[in-house]
MILO-44425 format. One record per residue: x negated, y negated, z negated of N, C-alpha, C in turn; residue number from 1. Coordinates in Angstrom, 2 decimals, decimal comma, always signed. Atoms other than C-alpha are relative to their C-alpha. Layout:
<node <X; Y; Z>; <X; Y; Z>; <X; Y; Z>; NUM> ...
END
This chain:
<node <-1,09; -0,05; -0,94>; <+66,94; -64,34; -11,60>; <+0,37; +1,45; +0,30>; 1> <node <-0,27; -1,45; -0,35>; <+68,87; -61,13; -10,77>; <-0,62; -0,31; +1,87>; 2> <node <+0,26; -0,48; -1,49>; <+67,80; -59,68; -7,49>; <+0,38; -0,32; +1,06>; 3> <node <-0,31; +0,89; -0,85>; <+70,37; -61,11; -5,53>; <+0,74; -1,14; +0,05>; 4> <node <-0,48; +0,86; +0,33>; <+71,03; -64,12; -6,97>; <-0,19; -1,30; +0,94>; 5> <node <-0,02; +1,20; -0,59>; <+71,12; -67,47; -5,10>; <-1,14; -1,01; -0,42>; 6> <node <+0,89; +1,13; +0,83>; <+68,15; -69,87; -5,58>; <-0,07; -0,88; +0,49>; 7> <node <-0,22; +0,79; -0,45>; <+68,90; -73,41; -4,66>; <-1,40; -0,02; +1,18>; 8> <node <+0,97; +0,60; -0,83>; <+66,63; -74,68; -1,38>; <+0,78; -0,45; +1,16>; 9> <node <-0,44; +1,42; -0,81>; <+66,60; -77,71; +0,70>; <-0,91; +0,01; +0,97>; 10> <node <+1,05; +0,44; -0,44>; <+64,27; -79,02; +3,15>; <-0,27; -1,13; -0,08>; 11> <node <+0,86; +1,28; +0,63>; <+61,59; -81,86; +2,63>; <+0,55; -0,89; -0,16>; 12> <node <-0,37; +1,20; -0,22>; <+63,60; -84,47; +4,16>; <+1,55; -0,26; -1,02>; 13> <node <-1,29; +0,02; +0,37>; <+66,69; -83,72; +2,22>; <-0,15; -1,13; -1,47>; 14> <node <-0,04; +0,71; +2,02>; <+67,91; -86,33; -1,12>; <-0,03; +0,96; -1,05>; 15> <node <+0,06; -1,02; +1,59>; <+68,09; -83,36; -3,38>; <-1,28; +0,69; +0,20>; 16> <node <+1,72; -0,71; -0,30>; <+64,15; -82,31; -2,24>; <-0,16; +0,05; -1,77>; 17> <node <+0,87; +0,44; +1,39>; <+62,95; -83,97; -5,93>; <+1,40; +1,13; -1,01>; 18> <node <-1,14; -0,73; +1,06>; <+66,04; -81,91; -7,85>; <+0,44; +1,68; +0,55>; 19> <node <-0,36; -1,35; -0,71>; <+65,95; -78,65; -5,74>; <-1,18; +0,81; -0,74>; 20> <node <+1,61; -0,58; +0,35>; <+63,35; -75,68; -7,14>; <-0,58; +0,36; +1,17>; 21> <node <+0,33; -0,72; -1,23>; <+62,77; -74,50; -3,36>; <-0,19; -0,98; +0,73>; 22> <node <-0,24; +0,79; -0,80>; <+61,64; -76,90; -1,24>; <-0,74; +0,45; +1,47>; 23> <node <+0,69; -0,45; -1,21>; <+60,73; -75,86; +2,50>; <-0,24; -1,10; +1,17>; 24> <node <+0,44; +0,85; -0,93>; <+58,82; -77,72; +4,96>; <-1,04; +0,58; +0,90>; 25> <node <+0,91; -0,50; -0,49>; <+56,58; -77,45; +7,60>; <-1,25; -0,81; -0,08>; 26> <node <+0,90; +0,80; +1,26>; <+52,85; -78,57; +6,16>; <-0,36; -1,37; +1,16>; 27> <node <+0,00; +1,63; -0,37>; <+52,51; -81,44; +9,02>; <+0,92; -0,42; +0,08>; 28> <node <-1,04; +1,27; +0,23>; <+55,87; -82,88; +8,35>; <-0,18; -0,20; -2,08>; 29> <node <+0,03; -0,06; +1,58>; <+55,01; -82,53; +4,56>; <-0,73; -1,18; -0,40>; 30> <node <+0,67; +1,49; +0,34>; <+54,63; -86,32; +4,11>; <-0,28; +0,00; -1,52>; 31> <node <+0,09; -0,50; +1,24>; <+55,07; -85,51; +0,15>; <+0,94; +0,65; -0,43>; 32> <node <-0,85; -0,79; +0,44>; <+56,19; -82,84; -1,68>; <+0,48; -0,28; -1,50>; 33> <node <-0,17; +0,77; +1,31>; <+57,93; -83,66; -4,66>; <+0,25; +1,02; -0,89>; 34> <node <+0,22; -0,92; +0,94>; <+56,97; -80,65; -6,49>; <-1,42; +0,64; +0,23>; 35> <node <+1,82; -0,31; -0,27>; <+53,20; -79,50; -6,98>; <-0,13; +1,25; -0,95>; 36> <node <+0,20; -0,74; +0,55>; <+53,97; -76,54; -9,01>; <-0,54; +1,33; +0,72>; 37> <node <+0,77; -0,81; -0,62>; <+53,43; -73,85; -6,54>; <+0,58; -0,12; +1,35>; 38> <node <-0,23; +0,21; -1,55>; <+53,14; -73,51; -3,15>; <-0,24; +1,48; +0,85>; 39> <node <-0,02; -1,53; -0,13>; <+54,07; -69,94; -0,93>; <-0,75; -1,07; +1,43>; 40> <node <+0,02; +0,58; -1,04>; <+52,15; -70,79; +2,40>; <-0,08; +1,29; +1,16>; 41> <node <-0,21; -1,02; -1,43>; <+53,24; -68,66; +5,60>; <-0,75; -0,79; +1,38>; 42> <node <+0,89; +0,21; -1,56>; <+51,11; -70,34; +7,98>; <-1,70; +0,02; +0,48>; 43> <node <+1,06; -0,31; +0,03>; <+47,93; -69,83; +9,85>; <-1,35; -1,22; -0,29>; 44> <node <+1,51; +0,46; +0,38>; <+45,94; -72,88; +8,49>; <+0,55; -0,66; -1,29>; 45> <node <-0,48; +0,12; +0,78>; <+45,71; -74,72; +5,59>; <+0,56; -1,04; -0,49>; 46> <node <-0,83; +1,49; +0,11>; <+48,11; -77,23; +4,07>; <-0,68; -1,02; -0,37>; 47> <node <+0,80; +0,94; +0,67>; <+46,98; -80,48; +3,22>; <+0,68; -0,30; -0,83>; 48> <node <-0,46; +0,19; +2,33>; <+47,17; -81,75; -0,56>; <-0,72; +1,37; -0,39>; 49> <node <+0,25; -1,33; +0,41>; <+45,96; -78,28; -1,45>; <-0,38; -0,02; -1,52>; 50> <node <+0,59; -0,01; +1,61>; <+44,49; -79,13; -4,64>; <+1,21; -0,76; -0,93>; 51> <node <-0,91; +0,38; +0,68>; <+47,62; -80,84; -5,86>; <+0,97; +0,71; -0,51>; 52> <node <-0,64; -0,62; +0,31>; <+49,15; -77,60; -6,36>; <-0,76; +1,11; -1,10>; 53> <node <+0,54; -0,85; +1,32>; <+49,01; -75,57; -9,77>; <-0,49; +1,61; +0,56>; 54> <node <+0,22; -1,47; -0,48>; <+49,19; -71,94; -7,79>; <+0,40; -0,03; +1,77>; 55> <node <-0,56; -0,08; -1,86>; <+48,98; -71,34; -3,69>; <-0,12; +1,60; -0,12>; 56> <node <+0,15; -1,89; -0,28>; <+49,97; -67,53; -2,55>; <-0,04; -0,04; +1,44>; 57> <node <-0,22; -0,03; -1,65>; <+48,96; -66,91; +0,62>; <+0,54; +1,44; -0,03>; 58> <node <-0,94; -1,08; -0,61>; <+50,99; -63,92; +2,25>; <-0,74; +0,11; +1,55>; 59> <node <+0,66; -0,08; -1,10>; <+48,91; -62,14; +4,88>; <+0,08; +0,81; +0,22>; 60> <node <-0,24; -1,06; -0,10>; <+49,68; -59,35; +6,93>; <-1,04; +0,64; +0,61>; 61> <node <+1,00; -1,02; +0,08>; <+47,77; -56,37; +7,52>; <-0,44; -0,13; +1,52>; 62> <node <+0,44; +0,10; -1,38>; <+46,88; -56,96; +11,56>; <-1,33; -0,84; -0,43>; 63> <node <+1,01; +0,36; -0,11>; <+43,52; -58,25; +12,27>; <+0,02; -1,58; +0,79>; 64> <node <-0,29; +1,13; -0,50>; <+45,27; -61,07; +13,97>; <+0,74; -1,12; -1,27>; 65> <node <-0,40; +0,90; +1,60>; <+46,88; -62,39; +10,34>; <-1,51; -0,35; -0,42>; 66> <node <+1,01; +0,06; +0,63>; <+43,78; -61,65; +8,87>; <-0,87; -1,02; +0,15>; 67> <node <+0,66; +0,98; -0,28>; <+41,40; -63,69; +10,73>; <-0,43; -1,54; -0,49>; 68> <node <-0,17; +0,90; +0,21>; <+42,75; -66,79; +9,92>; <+0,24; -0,70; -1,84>; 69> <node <+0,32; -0,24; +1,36>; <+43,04; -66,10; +6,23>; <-1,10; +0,24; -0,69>; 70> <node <+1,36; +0,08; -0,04>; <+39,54; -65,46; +5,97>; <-0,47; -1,60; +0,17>; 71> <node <+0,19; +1,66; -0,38>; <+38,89; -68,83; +7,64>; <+0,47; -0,99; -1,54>; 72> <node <-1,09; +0,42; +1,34>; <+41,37; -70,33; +4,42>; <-0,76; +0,14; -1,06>; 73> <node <+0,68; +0,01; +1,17>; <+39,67; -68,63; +2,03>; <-1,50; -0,20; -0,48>; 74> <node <+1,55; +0,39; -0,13>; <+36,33; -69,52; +3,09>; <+0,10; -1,64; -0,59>; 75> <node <-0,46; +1,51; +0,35>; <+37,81; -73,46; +2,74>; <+0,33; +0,23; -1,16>; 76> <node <-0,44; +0,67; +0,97>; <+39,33; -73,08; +0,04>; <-1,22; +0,17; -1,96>; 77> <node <+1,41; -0,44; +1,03>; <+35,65; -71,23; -1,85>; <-0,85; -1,60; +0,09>; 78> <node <+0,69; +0,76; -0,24>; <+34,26; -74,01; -0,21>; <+0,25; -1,68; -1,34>; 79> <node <-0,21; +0,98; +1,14>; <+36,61; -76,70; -2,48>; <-0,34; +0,26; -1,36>; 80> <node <+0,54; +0,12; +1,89>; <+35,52; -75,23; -5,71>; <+1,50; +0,94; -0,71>; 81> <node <-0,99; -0,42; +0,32>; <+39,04; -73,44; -5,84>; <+0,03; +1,35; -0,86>; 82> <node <+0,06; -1,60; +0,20>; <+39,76; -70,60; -7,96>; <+0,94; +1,05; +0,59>; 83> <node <-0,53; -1,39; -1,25>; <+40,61; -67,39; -5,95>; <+0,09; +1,45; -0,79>; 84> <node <+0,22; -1,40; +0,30>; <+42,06; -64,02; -6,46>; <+0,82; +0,60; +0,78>; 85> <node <-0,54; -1,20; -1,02>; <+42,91; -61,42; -4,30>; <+1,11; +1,12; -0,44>; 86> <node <-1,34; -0,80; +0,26>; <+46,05; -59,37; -4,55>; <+0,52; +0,93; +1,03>; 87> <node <-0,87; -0,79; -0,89>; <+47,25; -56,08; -2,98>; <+1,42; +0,13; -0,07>; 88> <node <-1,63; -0,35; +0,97>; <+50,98; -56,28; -3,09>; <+0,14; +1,60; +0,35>; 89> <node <-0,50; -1,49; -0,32>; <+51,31; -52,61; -1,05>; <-0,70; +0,81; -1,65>; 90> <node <+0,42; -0,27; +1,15>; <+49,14; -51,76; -4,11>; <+0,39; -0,30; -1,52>; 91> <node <-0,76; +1,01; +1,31>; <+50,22; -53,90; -6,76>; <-1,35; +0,31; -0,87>; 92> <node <+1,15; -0,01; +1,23>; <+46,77; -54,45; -7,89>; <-0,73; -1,10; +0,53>; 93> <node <+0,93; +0,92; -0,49>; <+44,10; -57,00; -8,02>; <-1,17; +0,91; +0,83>; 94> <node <+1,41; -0,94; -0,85>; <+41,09; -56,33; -5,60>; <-1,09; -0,79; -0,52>; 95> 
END
């Protein structure tokens, strides 16, 4: 996609959810998502289904008050057997 190109998105409840590439919801109204390819998650716990998705990015900001709770996440999600990798974006490197 160019940079500022338009990328279709709906939310969950909408008829074009299953035919949209963007679909946004919030993860307790996320009765099903009708795409399991990847999932961006901006919130502080973790979604349920989790394992039904090919790639999760969590996005966590640098305060000790983001952090916290991302820790917590990634402790759950070591705990499922998940595979994990850590990413600096200010860096643009793996850690």
């Amino acid at each position: 996609q160019e940079p500022l190109a338009f990328i279709p998105h709906v939310c969950i409840d909408s008829a074009l959810a299953a035919e949209t590439p963007i679909v946004l919801a919030a993860a307790e109204s996320a009765s099903r998502w009708p795409h399991q390819d990847m999932l961006f998650n901006l919130a502080a716990d973790m979604p349920p289904d989790i394992e039904t998705f090919r790639l999760v990015v969590e996005i966590v900001g640098q305060s000790e008050e983001e952090k916290q709770p991302a820790r917590m996440r990634w402790a759950a999600y070591k705990q499922k057997g998940l595979a994990l990798k850590a990413f600096d974006a200010e860096r643009r490197e793996a850690m």
